[in-house]
C-alpha positions as CSV (number, residue, x, y, z in Angstrom):
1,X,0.0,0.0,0.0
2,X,1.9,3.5,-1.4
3,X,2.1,6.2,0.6
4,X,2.8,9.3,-1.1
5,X,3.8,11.4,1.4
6,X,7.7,11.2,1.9
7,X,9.0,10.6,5.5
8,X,5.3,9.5,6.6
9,X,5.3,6.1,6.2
10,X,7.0,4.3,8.8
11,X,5.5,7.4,11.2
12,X,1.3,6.4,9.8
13,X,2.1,2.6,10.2
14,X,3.3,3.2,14.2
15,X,0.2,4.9,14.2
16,X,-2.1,2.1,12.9
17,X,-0.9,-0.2,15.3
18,X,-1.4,2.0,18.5
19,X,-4.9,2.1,17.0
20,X,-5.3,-1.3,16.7
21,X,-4.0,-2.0,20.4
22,X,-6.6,0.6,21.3
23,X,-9.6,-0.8,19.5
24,X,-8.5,-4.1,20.9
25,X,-8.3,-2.8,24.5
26,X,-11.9,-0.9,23.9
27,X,-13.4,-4.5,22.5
28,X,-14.5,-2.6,19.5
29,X,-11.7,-5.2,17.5
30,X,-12.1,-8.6,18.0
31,X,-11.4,-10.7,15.2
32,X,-8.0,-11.1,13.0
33,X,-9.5,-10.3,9.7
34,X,-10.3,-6.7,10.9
35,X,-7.5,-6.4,12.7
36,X,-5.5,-7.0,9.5
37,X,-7.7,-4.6,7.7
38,X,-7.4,-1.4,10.6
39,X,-3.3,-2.3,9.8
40,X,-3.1,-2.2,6.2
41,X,-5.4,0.6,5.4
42,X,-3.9,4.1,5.6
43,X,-6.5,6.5,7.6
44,X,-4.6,9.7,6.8
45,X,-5.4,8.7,3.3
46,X,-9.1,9.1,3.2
47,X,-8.0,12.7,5.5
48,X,-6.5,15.0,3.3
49,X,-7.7,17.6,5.6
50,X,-10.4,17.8,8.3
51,X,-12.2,20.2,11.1
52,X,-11.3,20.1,14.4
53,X,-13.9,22.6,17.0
54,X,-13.6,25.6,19.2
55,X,-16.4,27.4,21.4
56,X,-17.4,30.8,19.8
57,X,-17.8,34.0,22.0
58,X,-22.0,33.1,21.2
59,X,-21.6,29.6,22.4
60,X,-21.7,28.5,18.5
61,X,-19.3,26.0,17.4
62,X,-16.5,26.8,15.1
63,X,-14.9,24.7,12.8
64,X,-11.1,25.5,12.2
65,X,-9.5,23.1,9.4
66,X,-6.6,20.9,9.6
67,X,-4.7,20.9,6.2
68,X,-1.9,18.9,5.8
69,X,0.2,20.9,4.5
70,X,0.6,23.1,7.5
71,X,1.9,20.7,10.0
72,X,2.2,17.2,8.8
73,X,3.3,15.4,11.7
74,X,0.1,16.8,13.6
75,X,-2.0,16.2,11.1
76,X,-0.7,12.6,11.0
77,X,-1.1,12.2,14.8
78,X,-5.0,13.4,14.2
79,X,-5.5,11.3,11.7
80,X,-5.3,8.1,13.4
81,X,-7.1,9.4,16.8
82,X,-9.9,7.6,17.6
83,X,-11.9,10.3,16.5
84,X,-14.9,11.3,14.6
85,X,-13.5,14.6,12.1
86,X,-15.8,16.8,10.4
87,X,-14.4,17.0,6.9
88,X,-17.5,18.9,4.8
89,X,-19.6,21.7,6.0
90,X,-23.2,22.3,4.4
91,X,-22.9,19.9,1.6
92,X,-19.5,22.1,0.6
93,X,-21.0,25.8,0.3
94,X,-19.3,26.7,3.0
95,X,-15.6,26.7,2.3
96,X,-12.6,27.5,4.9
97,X,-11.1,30.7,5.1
98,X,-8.5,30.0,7.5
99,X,-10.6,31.4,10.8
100,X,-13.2,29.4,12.5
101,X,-15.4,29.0,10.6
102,X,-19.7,28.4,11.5
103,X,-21.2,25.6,9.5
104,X,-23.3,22.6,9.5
105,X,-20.8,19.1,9.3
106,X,-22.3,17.3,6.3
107,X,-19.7,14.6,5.7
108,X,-17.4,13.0,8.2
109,X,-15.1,10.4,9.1
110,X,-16.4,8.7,12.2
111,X,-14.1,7.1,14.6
112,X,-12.5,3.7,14.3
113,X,-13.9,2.7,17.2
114,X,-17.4,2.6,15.5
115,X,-16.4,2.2,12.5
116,X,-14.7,-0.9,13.4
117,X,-17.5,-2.5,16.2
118,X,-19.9,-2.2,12.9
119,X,-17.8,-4.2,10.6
120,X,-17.6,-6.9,13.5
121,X,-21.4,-6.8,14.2
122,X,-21.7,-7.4,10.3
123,X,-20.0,-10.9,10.6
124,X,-18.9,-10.8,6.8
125,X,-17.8,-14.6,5.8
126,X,-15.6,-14.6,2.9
127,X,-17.2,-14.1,-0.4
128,X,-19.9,-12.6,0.5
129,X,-21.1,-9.6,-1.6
130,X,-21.7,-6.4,0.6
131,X,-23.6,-3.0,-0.2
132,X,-22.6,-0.1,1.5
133,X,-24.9,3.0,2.0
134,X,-23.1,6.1,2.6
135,X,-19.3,6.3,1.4
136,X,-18.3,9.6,3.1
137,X,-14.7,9.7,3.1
138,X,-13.6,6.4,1.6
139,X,-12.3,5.1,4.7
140,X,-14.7,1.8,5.8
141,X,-14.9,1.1,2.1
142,X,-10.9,0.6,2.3
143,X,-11.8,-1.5,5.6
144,X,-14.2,-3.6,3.3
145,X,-12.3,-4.1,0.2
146,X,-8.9,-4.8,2.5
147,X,-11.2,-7.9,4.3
148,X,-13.1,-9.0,1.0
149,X,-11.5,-7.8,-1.7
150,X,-13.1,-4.7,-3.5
151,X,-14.6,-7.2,-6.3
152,X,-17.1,-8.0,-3.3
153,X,-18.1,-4.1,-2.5
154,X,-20.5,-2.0,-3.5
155,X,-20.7,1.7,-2.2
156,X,-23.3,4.3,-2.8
157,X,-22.9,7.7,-2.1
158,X,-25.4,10.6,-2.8
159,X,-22.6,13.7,-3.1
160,X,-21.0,13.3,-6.7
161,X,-18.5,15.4,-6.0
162,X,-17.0,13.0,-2.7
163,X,-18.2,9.9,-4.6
164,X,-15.3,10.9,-7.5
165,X,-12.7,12.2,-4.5
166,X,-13.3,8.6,-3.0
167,X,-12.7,6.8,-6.1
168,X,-9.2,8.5,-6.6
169,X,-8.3,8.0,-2.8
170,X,-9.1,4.3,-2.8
171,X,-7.6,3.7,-5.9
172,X,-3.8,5.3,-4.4
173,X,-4.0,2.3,-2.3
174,X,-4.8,0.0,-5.4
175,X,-9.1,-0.3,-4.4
176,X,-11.8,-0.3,-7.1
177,X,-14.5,-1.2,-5.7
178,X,-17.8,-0.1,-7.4
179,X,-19.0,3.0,-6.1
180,X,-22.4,4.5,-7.3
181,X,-23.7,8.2,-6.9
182,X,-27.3,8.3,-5.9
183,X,-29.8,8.1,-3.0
184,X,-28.9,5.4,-0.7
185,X,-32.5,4.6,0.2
186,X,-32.4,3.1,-3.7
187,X,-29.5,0.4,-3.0
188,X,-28.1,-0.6,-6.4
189,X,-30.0,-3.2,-7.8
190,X,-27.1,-3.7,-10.6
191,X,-24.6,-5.4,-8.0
192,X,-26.8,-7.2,-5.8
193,X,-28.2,-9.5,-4.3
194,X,-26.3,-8.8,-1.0
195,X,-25.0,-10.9,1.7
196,X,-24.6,-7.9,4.0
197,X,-25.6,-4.4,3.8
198,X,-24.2,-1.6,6.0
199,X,-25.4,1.9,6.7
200,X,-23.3,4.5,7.4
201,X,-25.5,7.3,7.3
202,X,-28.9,7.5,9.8
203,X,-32.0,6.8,7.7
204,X,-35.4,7.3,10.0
205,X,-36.5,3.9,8.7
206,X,-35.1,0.8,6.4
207,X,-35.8,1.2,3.1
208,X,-37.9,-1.5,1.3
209,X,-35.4,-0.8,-1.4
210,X,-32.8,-2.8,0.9
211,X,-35.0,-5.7,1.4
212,X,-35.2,-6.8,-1.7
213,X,-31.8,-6.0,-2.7
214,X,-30.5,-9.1,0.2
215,X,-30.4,-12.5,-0.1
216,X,-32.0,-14.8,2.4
217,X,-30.3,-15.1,5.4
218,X,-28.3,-11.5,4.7
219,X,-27.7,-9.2,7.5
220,X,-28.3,-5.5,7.0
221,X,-26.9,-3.0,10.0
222,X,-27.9,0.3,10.5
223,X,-28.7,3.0,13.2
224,X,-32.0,4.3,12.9
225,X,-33.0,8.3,14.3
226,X,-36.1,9.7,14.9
227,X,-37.5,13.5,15.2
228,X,-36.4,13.3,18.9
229,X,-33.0,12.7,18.1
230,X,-33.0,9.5,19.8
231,X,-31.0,6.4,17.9
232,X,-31.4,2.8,17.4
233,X,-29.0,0.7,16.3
234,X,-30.2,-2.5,14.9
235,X,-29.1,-6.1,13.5
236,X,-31.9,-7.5,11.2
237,X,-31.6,-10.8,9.1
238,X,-33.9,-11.3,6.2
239,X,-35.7,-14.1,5.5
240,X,-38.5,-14.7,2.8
241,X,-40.4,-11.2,2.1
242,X,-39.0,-10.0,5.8
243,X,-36.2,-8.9,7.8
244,X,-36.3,-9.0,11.6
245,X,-34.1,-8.2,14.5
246,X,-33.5,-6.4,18.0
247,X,-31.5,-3.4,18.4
248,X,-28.3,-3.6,20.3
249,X,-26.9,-1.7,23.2
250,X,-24.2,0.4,21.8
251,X,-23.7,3.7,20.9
252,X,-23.9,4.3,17.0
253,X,-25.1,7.6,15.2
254,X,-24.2,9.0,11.6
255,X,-25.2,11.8,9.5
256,X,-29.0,11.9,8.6
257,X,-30.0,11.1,5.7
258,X,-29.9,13.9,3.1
259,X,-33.2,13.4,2.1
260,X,-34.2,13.5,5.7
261,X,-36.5,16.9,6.1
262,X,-36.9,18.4,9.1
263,X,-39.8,21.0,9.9
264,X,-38.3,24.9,9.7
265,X,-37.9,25.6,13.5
266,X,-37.7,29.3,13.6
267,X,-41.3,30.0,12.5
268,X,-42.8,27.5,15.0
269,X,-40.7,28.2,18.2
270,X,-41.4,32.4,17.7
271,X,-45.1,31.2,17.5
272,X,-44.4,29.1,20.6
273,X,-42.4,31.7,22.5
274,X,-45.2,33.9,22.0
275,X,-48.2,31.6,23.0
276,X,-46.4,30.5,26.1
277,X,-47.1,33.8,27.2
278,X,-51.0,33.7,27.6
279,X,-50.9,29.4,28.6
280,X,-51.4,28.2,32.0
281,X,-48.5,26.5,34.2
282,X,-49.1,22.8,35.1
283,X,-47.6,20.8,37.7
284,X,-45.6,18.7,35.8
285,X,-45.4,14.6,36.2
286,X,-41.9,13.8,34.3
287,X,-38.7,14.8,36.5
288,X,-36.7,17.2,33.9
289,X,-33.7,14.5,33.8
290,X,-36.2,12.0,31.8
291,X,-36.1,14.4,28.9
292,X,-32.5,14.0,28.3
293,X,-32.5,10.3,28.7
294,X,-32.4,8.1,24.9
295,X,-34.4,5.5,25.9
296,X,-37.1,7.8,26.8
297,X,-36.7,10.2,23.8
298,X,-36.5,6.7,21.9
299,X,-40.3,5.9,23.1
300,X,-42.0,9.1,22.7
301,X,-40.5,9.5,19.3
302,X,-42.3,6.5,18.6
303,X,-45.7,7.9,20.0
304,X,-45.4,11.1,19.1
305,X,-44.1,11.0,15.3
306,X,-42.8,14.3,14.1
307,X,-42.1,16.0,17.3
308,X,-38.5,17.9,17.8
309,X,-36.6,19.3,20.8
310,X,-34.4,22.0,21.8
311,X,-33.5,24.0,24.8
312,X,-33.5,27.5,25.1
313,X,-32.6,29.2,27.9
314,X,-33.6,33.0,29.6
315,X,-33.8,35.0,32.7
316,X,-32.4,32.3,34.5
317,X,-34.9,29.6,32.9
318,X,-34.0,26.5,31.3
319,X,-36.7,25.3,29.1
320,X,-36.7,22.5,27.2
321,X,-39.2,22.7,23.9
322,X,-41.2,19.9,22.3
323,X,-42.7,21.5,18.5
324,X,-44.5,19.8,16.4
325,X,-45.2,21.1,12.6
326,X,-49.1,21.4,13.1
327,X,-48.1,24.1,15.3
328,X,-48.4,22.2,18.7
329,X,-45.3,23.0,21.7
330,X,-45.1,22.2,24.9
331,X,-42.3,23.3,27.5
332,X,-40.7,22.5,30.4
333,X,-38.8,25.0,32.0
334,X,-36.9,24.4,35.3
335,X,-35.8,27.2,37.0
336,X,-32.6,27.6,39.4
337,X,-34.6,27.1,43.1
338,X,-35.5,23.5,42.0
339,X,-39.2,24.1,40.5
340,X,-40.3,23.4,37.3
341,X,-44.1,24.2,35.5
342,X,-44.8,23.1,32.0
343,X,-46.4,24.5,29.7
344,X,-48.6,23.9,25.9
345,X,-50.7,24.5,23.3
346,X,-51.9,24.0,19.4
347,X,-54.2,22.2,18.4
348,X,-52.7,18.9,20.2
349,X,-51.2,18.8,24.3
350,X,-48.2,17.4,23.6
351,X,-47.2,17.9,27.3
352,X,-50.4,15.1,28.6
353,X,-48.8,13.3,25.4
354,X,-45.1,13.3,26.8
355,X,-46.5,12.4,30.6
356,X,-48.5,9.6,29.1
357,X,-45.7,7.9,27.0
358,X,-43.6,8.5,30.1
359,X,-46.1,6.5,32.3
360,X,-46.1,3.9,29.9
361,X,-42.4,3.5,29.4
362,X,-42.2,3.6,33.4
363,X,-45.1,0.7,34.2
364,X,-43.0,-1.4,31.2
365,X,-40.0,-0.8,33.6
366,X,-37.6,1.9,31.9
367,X,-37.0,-0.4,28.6
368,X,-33.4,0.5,27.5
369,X,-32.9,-0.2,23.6
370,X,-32.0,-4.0,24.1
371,X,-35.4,-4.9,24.7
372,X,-37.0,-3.2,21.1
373,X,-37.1,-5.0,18.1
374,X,-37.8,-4.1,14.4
375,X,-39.7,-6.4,11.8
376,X,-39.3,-4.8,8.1
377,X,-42.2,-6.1,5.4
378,X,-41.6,-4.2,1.9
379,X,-44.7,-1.9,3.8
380,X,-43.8,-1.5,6.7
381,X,-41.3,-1.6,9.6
382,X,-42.7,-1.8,13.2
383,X,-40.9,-1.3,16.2
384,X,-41.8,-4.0,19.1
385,X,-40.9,-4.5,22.9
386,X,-39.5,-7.7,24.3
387,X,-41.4,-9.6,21.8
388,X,-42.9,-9.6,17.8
389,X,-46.2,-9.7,19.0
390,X,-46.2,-6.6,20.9
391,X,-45.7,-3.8,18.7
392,X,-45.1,-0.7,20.1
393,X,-45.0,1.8,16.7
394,X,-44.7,2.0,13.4
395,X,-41.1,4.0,11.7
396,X,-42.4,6.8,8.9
397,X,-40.5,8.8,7.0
């Protein structure tokens, strides 16, 4: 594998291998085949250059780039963190200037860690064709195509112009897998059936596209996110017209989808701000901390399809807002002494809505994310608790 960079070679592969002791120390690696992989794949490839953040004066985050040009040896170091680097800001409008710049991270290269516990979770066997949704920077390809060999990999990628940087990056280190530009929700047809398929972007649901892009018995990974933000990261296997499986306990979030929409929040939280002002206080049922926790979020998103969150905070106030795009809002806001009212109105009270999911998900016992499962029909794909026959919600769009 060529490294063009003179003087870096010897430097990137000390590099790989203190990564590799610490994925293997974090249990993320566990298996020789990725382990081989993480070793001979160059990360600092697929990073050319990358963001690194700083807290602006507003408390808005910054973005201040990394070139490599500018301090190589740093940028080296970086590169093989065990780090998640934001390398494209709003779909690559936004360009860098030099100075911190504001932005909204688009593209990245998540860290090994998860990168890595993914690829073990997919248990490829040899041979086995995979499709991968969401090529970002190039750098799990590389992981796939060093394992497999890149006749076996598929990669779609909806950004043309990072598809075509990919393509030159993985070939540098002798890759051609076939990469595709288009909307991952689609597959590609053309290279399938899979054995495997991998998501490394967050859709809000599994496309029926994917379904019948698998062969029986293939697994297909992905982390799921609803309005609330909350994720779910789940292992289904297919079999006959459906694929079913339960989420797992770890931590795994990606990019949303770029066709993902989300409801213009400006509009609806002035129109909020300014109705809170006439609504009546209520005693509320749900301590404040149970807003902040995933599981929770992860069962009222289900409920309450739709609905986002945010905190703002005034006059010594901490509020934390529920909108929904019909033009319903509800807030809690806890103040410094300890109390707490909440707050709603539109045409739905999504505050009773919150306290009832919440007395729900208490009587079921605090359900973490290991006990929901998903079934995916080409219609449908419902979320269940402990068991298939208890459904709990459907996933939309």
């Amino acid at each position: 594998m060529g490294d063009t960079l003179v003087g870096t070679e010897e430097a990137a592969r000390g590099l790989r291998v203190a990564l590799v002791e610490e994925l293997e120390r974090d249990g993320s690696l566990r298996s020789p085949q990725w382990r081989d992989a993480v070793l001979t794949v160059p990360r600092h490839v697929f990073l050319p250059s990358f963001y690194t953040t700083v807290d602006g004066p507003d408390g808005i985050t910054r973005y201040v780039l990394v070139p490599r040009d500018a301090d190589v040896q740093e940028w080296l170091r970086l590169a093989y963190e065990n780090t998640t680097w934001v390398t494209q800001l709003d779909h690559g409008t936004t360009q860098p200037t030099g100075e911190p710049t504001i932005g909204t991270p688009t593209s990245s290269s998540t860290l090994p860690s998860v990168v890595v516990r993914m690829l073990e979770d997919l248990e490829v066997p040899d041979g086995v064709k995979v499709l991968e949704v969401g090529t970002g920077t190039g750098y799990s390809t590389a992981l796939l195509c060093a394992r497999l060999g890149d006749q076996h990999v598929t990669s779609v990628e909806h950004d043309a112009v990072l598809s075509a940087a990919d393509a030159e990056r993985l070939a540098s280190i002798g890759y051609r897998p076939r990469l595709i530009v288009g909307d991952g929700a689609e597959g590609s047809p053309d290279g399938g059936p899979y054995g495997r398929i991998i998501a490394t972007y967050s859709p809000s649901r599994v496309p029926s596209a994917w379904l019948a892009q698998s062969l029986p018995g293939a697994v297909i990974l992905v982390s799921l996110v609803g309005s609330l933000g909350a994720y779910g990261y789940v292992k289904l296997h297919v079999r006959d017209r459906e694929a079913q499986g339960r989420f797992l306990n770890s931590d795994v979030s990606f990019m949303l989808s770029r066709g993902t929409l989300r409801p213009a929040i400006g509009p609806l939280m002035r129109a909020a701000v300014r109705a809170r002002d006439n609504a009546a206080g209520l005693d509320p049922a749900i301590h404040p901390d149970l807003l902040d926790d995933p599981a929770f979020l992860w069962s009222a998103q289900l409920a309450m399809p739709g609905t986002t969150r945010l905190r703002l905070a005034a006059d010594r106030v901490a509020g934390r807002w529920f909108l929904h795009p019909d033009g319903s809002w509800a807030v809690l806001e806890s103040r410094n002494d300890g109390t707490a009212r909440a707050f709603q109105g539109g045409p739905r009270p999504l505050w009773s809505e919150l306290e009832a999911v919440a007395s729900t998900w208490l009587s079921n016992g605090r359900p973490r994310l290991e006990r929901y499962g998903l079934t995916v029909t080409p219609e449908t794909n419902t979320v269940w608790l402990d068991d298939p026959d208890n459904p709990v919600g459907v996933l939309e769009e």
